[in-house]
Backbone as CSV, one residue per row, in Angstrom:
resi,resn,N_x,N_y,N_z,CA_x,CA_y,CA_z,C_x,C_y,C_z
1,UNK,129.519,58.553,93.586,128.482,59.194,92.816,128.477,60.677,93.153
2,UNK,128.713,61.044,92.257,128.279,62.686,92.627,126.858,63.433,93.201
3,UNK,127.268,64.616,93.857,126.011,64.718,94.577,125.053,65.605,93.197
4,UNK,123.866,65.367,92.988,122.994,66.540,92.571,122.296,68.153,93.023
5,UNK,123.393,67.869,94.554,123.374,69.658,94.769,124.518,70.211,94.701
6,UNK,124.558,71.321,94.968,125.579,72.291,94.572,125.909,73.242,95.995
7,UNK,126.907,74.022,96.062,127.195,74.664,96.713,126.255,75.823,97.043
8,UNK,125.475,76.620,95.838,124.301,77.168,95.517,123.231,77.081,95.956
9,UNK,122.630,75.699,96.074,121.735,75.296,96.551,121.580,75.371,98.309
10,UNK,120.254,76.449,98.431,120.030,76.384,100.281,118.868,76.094,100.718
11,UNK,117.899,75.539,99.459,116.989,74.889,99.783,116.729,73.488,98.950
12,UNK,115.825,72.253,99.420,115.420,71.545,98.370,113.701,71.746,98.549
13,UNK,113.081,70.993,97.990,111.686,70.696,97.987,111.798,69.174,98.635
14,UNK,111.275,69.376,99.798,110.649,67.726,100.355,109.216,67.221,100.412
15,UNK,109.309,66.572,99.440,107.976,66.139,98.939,106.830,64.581,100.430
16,UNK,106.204,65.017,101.211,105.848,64.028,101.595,104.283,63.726,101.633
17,UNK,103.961,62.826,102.041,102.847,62.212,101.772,101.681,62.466,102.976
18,UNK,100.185,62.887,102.587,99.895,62.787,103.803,98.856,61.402,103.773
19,UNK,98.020,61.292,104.931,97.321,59.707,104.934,96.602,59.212,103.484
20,UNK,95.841,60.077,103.430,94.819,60.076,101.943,96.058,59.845,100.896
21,UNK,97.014,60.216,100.224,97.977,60.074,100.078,98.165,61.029,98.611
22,UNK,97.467,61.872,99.033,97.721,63.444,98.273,99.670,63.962,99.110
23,UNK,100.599,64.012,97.905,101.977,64.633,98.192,101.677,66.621,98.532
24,UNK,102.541,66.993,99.401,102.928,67.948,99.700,104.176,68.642,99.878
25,UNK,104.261,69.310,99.089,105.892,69.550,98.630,106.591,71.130,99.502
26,UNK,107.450,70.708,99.922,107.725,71.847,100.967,109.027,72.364,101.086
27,UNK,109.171,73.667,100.491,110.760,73.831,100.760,111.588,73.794,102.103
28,UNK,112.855,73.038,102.012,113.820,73.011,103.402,114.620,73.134,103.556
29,UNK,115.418,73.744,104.493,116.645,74.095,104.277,117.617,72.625,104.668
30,UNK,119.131,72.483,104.012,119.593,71.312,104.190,120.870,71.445,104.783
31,UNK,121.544,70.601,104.979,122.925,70.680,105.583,123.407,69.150,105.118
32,UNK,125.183,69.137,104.547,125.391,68.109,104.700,125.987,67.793,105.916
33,UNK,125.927,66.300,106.099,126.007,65.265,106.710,127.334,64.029,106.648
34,UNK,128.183,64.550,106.622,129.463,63.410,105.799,128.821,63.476,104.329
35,UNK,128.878,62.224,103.886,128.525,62.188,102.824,126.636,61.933,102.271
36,UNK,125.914,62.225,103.266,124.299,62.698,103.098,124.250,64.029,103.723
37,UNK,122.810,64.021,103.271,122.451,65.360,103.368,121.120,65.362,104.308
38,UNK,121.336,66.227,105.293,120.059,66.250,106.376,119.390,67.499,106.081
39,UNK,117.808,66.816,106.585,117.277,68.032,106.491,117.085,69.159,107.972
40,UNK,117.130,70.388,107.896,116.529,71.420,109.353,115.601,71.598,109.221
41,UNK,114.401,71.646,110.210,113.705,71.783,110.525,112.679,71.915,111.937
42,UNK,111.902,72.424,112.509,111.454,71.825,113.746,110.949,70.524,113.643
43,UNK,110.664,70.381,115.271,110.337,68.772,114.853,108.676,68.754,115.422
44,UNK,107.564,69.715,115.255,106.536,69.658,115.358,105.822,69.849,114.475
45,UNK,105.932,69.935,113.495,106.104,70.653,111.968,105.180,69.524,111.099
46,UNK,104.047,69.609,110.085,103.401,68.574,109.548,104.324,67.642,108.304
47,UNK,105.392,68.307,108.246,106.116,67.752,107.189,106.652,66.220,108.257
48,UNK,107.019,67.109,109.135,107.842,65.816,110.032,106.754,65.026,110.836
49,UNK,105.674,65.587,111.234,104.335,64.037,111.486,104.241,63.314,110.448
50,UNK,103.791,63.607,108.889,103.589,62.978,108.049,104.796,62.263,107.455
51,UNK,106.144,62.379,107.747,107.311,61.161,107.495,107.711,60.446,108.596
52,UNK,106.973,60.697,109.666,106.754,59.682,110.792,105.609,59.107,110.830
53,UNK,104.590,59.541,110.570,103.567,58.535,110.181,103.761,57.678,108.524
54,UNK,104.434,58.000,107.806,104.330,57.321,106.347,105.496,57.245,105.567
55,UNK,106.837,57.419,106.478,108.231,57.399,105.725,108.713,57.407,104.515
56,UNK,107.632,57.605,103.774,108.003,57.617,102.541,107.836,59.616,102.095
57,UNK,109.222,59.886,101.599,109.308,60.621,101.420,110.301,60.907,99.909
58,UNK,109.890,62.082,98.999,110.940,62.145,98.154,111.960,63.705,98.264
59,UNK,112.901,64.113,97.902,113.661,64.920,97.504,113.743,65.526,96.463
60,UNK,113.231,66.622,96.330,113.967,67.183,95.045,114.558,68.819,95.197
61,UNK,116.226,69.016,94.181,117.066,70.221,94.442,116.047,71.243,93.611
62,UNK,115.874,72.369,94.159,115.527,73.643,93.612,115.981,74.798,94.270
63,UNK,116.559,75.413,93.335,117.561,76.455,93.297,116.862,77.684,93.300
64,UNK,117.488,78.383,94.183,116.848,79.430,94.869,117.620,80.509,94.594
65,UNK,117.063,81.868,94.689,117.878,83.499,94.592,117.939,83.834,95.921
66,UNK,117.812,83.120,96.847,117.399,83.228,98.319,118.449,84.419,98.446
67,UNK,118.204,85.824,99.419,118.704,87.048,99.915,119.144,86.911,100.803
């Protein structure tokens, strides 16, 4: 399957959930992984409590003019 990012792409939007279960969408920078794609980030960070408390998380590519 082909991937839906691009070489272009240096950020996505990671969409996660918090308890109440209002989404919060957060740009991140990515790296691939063999054939996935990880995300960077710190790891104290509310994006990363709230996909350790509620693993459910979504992805989406948005393309950036990033400088």
């Amino acid at each position: 399957m082909a991937s839906p990012l691009s070489d272009k792409e240096k950020y996505v939007s990671l969409v996660t959930f918090r308890r109440d279960g209002r989404a919060v969408a957060t740009p991140v920078w990515f790296a691939a992984v063999g054939e996935e794609f990880g995300v960077i980030t710190e790891t104290n960070v509310g994006k990363v409590k709230r996909i350790r408390n509620n693993h459910v998380s979504r992805c989406r590519c948005a393309t950036t003019a990033a400088t």
